[in-house]
C-alpha positions, 0 to 999 in steps of 0.5 A: 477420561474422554475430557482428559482425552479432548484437553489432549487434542485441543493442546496438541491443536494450540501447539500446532497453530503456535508453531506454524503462527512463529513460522509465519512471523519468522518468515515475514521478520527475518527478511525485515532484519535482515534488510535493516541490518544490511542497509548498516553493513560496510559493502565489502563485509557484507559481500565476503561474510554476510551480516556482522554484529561488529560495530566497526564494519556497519556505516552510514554511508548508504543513507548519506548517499542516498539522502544527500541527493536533493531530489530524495526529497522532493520525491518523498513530498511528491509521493505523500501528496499522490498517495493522499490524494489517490487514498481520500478520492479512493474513499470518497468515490468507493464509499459513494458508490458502496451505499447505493450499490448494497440497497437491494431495491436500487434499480439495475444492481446485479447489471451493475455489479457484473459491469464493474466485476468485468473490469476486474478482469479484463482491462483497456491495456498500456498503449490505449491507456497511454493514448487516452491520458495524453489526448486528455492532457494529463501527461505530466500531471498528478491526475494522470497517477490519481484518476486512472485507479481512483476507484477500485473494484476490490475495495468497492466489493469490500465497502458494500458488504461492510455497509450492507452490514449495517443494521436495517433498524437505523437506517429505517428510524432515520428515514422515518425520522424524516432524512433522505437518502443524502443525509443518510450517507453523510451523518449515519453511513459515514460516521459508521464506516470509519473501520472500512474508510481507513482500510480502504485509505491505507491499501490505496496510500501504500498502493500509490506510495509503492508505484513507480511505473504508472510514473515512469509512463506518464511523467517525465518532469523530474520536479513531479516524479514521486519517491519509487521513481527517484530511488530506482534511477538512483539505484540504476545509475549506480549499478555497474555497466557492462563496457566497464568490462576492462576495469576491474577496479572501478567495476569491483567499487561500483558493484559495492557502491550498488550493495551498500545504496540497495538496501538502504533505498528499501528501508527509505521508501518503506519507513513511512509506511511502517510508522504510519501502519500502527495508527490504522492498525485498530480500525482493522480489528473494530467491527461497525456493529461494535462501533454502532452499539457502544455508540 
């Protein structure tokens, strides 16, 4: 009885997590439905009776708009080229600071640690920053969106506690074995980091491919402005204007040419990111320790 009794409780625990885990991927999905449809929907069909599954009311005419602008892709080049370069400097700068920084016999290491724990939580603010990227001549620079963030304290935390995870036993053999501390890093640390190193260069791609307003600070070129920065001007220059006032008509065919370009900008700028996710996807699920013992 008190067997029968405990299966009747675990059940009951599994149909409870099942439901709230739907309720989870519903209310992540069906956002992401909804966006992709819309960016499909004739403006007017979508203004006066939402999404339709009639395939005379859906058109094209939002991408071609918004891919027919020359810049779309000179953004998209410039972005991927920010994002790479700000997601290997984030790797290479966090994971060179990770190792020393999980030794517990490195000298000054909790001074250390609360030194870079205070930058979490209090920063040098926009104008400062603004005047320290000019007065090193970065303005119009990739550098001025790449260096400020190449090295993230939250990532740094991560990386330490993943490497302090790593098993003594190899690390040692390797120092008995004769490597120093370099070789160490480079042919043990690294090679097992690789679940780490991808996480690491994935939230800093998506991060930097995301930002758009370090770029509106710091870059007035149009040539080097990344993929947010041209879609929001895009968007902005079609969003009607409040001294249209007296012309209903045109204000009426902006509003819809604004509806029709909104959502095809989002699924633009987020389509990269949602073909480049599933490549990372099984460095999320790999443990190093996994990793050390199938190697």
């Amino acid at each position: 009885m008190k067997t029968v009794a405990f299966d009747g409780r675990d059940r009951f625990f599994k149909l409870i997590n099942s439901l709230l885990l739907v309720l989870v991927i519903a209310s992540i999905l069906l956002p992401v439905l909804y966006i992709l449809a819309a960016s499909f929907m004739d403006p007017t069909v979508l203004i006066n009776q939402g999404i339709s599954l009639d395939v005379s009311d859906w058109t094209l005419d939002g991408y071609m708009r918004v891919l027919s602008d020359s810049s779309i892709l000179r953004g998209f080049i410039n972005s991927f080229i920010y994002s790479l370069g700000f997601g290997v400097m984030n790797v290479l700068i966090t994971m060179t600071a990770a190792y020393p920084m999980s030794r517990p016999d490195l000298m000054f290491r909790k001074p250390l640690m609360i030194f870079f724990g205070i930058t979490m939580f209090f920063g040098g603010g926009l104008v400062p920053t603004y005047l320290l990227i000019r007065n090193i001549g970065l303005l119009n620079s990739p550098w001025a969106l790449i260096l400020p963030g190449c090295l993230s304290v939250g990532h740094l935390l991560l990386a330490t506690v993943f490497v302090r995870g790593l098993p003594d036993e190899m690390l040692e053999a390797a120092k008995i074995d004769g490597a120093n501390d370099i070789q160490v890093f480079i042919k043990l640390i690294l090679p097992l980091s690789k679940p780490i190193m991808f996480v690491v260069f994935l939230y800093s791609f998506v991060a930097m491919w995301n930002s758009y307003f370090e770029a509106m600070i710091y870059i007035s070129n149009p040539d080097l402005e990344p993929l947010q920065l041209v879609l929001r001007r895009i968007l902005v220059q079609n969003q009607p204007q409040t001294n249209m006032i007296g012309s209903q008509t045109a204000m009426a065919e902006m509003q819809k040419i604004a509806e029709l370009i909104k959502y095809s900008t989002i699924v633009v700028s987020s389509a990269p990111l949602l073909i480049m996710f599933p490549f990372f996807q099984k460095y999320f699920e790999e443990g190093v320790v996994q990793g050390a013992i199938k190697g």
